[in-house]
N, C-alpha and C positions, 0 to 999 in steps of 0.2 A: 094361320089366322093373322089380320093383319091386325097391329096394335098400334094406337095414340101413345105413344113416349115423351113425357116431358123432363126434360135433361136441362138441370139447373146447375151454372156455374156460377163464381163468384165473379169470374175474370170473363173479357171476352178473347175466345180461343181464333179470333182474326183480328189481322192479318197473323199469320203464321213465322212468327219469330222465334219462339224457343219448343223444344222437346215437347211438351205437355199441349202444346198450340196441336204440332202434327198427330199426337196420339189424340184428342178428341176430334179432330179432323177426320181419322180416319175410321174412330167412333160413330161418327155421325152416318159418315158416307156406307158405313157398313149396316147402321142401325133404319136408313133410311131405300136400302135397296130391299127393304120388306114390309116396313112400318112405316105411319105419318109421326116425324118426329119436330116438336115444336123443343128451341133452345130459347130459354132466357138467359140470361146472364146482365151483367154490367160493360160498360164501354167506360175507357178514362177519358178518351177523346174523340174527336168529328170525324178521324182516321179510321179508328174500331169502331166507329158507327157503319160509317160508308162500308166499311169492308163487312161486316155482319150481314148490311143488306145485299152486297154484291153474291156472298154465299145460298142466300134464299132461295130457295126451289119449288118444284113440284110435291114434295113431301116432307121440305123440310120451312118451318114458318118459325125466323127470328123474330124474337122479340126481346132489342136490346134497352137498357136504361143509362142512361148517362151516371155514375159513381156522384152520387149527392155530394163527397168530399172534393170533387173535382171543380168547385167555383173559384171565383176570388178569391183574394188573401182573406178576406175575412170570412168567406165560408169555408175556407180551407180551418182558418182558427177556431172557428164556432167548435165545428167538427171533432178536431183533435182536443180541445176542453172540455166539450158533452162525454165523448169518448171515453176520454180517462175519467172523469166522472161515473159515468155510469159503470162501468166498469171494476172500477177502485173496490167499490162491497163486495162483486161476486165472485170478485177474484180469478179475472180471465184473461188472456195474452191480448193485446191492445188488435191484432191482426185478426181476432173474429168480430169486432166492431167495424172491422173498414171491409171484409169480406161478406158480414152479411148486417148492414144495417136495415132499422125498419122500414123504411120506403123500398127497399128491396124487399125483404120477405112482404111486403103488403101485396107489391110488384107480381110477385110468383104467385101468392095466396087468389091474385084477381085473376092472371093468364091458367091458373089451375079450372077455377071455380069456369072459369068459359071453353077452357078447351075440352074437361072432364077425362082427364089421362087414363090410362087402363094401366100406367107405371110410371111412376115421378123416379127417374134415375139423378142424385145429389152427386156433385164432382167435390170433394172436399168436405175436411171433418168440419170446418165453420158451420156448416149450414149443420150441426148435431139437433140440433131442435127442430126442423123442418116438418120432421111427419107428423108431430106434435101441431104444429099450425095449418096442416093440410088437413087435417082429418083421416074419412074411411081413405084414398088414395094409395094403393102398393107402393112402398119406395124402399130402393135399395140405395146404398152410399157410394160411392167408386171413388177410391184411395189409390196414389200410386206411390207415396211414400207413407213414412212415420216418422212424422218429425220428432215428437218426445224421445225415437233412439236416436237421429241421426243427430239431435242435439248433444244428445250425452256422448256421442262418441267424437264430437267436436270439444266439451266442453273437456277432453282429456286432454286435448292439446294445447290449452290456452295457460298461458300463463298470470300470474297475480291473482291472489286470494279473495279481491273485493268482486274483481271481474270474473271467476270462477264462483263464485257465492249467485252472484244473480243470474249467470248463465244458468246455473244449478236451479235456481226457481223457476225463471223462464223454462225451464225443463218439465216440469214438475205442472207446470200450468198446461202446460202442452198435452203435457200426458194427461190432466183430468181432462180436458176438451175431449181430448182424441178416446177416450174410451167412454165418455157420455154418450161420443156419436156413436162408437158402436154398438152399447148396450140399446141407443134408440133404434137403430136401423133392423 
């Protein structure tokens, strides 16, 4: 049976520069020699634009957005002071703010509501609230690390008490993210 896949990343997985690029690469290539699989994701620049569209095909339909933090200096400022703003109350690692801001999930929530997936596959624990703003939609998460351990097993090695103190919370924050997303998913 052939199924609508929509596979939402934070990042855009072209052009093909580190590890995680060729494993969703070969995610796609694999998920799309059976399924019509539509990718959204963000682009940082007109490079990972162009290359997104160049990847387009017969069954696979990008739909990339430009990273709202990637303006000017001063949308670059806005950003990182909204940011930690909003943030500061709920107490969350600054990196699920620039992974999945709201003109992104709005982004996914509109490419959802038209394409009508038969499975929203999420690349990262940032997006933990997703299935929450998609609604009825199946979604599963796909993780290829865990950062709240591979933190802690960095934060063995550092030296100094004040920089070992906030590695330790940054840890700590990691880890409530990262099992939010999986108690949602």
């Amino acid at each position: 049976m052939r199924m609508k896949v929509l596979l939402v990343m934070p990042y855009c997985p072209f052009p093909v520069r580190r590890g995680r690029d060729r494993l969703v690469g070969n995610l796609v290539r694999g998920l799309t020699e059976r399924h019509d699989v539509t990718l959204v994701a963000m682009a940082l620049d007109e490079e990972e634009e162009r290359a997104a569209a160049a990847a387009a095909g017969p069954r696979l339909d990008v739909r990339v957005m430009r990273a709202p933090n990637k303006g000017g200096i001063a949308a670059r400022a806005f950003h990182k002071g909204a940011n930690v703003a909003k943030l500061a109350g709920r107490l969350m690692p600054i990196q699920v703010s620039y992974a999945r801001p709201a003109a992104f999930v709005e982004h996914i929530a509109g490419v959802a509501s038209e394409v009508r997936p038969d499975l929203v596959l999420a690349n990262y624990w940032h997006l933990f609230d997703l299935p929450l703003r998609l609604g009825s939609y199946p979604a599963a998460l796909i993780t290829h690390d865990v950062d709240f351990l591979v933190s802690a097993g960095r934060i063995g090695r550092m030296g100094g008490v004040l920089r070992k103190g906030i590695a330790r919370l940054e840890a700590r924050l990691y880890e409530r993210v990262e099992r939010k997303a999986y108690a949602t998913y």
